[in-house]
C-alpha positions as CSV (number, residue, x, y, z in Angstrom):
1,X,105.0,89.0,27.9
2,X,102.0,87.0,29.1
3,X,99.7,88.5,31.8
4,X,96.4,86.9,33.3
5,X,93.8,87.6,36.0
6,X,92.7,85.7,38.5
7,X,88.9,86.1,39.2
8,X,89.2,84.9,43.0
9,X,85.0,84.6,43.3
10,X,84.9,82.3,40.5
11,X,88.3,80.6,41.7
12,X,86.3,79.9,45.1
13,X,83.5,78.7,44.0
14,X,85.1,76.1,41.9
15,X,86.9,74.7,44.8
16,X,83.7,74.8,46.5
17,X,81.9,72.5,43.9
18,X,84.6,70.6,43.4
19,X,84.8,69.7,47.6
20,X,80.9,69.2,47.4
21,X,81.8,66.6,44.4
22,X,84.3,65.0,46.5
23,X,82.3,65.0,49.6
24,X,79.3,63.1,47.9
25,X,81.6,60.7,46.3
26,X,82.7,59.9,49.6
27,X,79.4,59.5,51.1
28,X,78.0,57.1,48.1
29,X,80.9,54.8,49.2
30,X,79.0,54.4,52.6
31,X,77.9,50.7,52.6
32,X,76.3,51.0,56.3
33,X,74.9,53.5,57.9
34,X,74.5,54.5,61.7
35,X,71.5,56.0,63.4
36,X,72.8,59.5,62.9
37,X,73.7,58.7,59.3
38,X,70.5,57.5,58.4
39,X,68.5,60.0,59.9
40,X,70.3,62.6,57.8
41,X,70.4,60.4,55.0
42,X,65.9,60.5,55.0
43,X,66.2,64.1,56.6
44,X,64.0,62.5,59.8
45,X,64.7,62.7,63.6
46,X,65.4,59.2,65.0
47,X,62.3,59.2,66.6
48,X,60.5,59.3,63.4
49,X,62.6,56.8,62.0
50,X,62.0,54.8,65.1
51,X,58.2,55.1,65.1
52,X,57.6,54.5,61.6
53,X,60.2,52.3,60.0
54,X,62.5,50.9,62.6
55,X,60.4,48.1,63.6
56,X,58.9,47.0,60.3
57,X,60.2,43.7,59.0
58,X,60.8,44.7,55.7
59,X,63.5,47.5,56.5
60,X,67.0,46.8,56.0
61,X,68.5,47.1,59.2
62,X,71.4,44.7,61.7
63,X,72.0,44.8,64.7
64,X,75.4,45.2,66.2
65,X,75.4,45.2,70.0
66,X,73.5,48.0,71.1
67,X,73.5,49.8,67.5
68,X,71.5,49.4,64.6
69,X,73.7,49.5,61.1
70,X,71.3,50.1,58.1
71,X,72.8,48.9,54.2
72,X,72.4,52.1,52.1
73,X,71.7,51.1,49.4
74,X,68.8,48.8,50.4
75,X,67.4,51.7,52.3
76,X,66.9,53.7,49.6
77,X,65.0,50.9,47.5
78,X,63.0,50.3,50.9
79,X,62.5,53.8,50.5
80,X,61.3,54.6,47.1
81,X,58.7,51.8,47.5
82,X,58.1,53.2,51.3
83,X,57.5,56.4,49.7
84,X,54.6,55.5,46.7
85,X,53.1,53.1,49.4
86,X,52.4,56.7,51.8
87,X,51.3,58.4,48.2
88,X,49.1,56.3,47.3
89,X,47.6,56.1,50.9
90,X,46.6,60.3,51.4
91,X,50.7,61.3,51.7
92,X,50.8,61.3,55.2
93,X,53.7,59.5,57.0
94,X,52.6,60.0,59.9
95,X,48.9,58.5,59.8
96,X,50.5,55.4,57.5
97,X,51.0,52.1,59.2
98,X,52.3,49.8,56.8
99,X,50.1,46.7,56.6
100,X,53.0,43.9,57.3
């Protein structure tokens, strides 16, 4: 006769990973982003998006009626330059105007 346990902590927490897996394989699918998608995508409130980024001419963004769709993946290469561009200015976002 066969007998087994169960650990039900360790049983948990691998469903738990394995939704958290699923979940960000989901989200990489994501070609565009809205407003509220994008703001948790850079972890910034709108404003700051808005103040900041929005309205440069090099940030990936459309227009779609009254909403703004943003292409993930272009964001994040806007991004990465974005963010050595504020580094190698004194690391402040907030007193970095990019020169455009």
């Amino acid at each position: 006769m066969i007998t087994f346990e169960i650990n039900q902590e360790e049983l948990k927490e691998l469903y738990l990973q394995k939704i958290e897996e699923h979940i960000q394989e989901l989200e990489s699918e994501v070609f565009f982003m809205n407003s509220k998608q994008l703001a948790s995508y850079l972890n910034m409130s709108w404003n700051t998006i808005v103040t900041n980024l929005l309205y440069d001419e090099e940030f990936p963004k459309v227009r779609l009626g009254s909403k703004w769709l943003f292409n993930k993946e272009e964001v994040q290469k806007y991004m990465k330059k974005y963010y050595f561009e504020v580094c190698d200015n004194g690391g402040d976002i907030l007193k970095y105007k990019r020169r455009g």
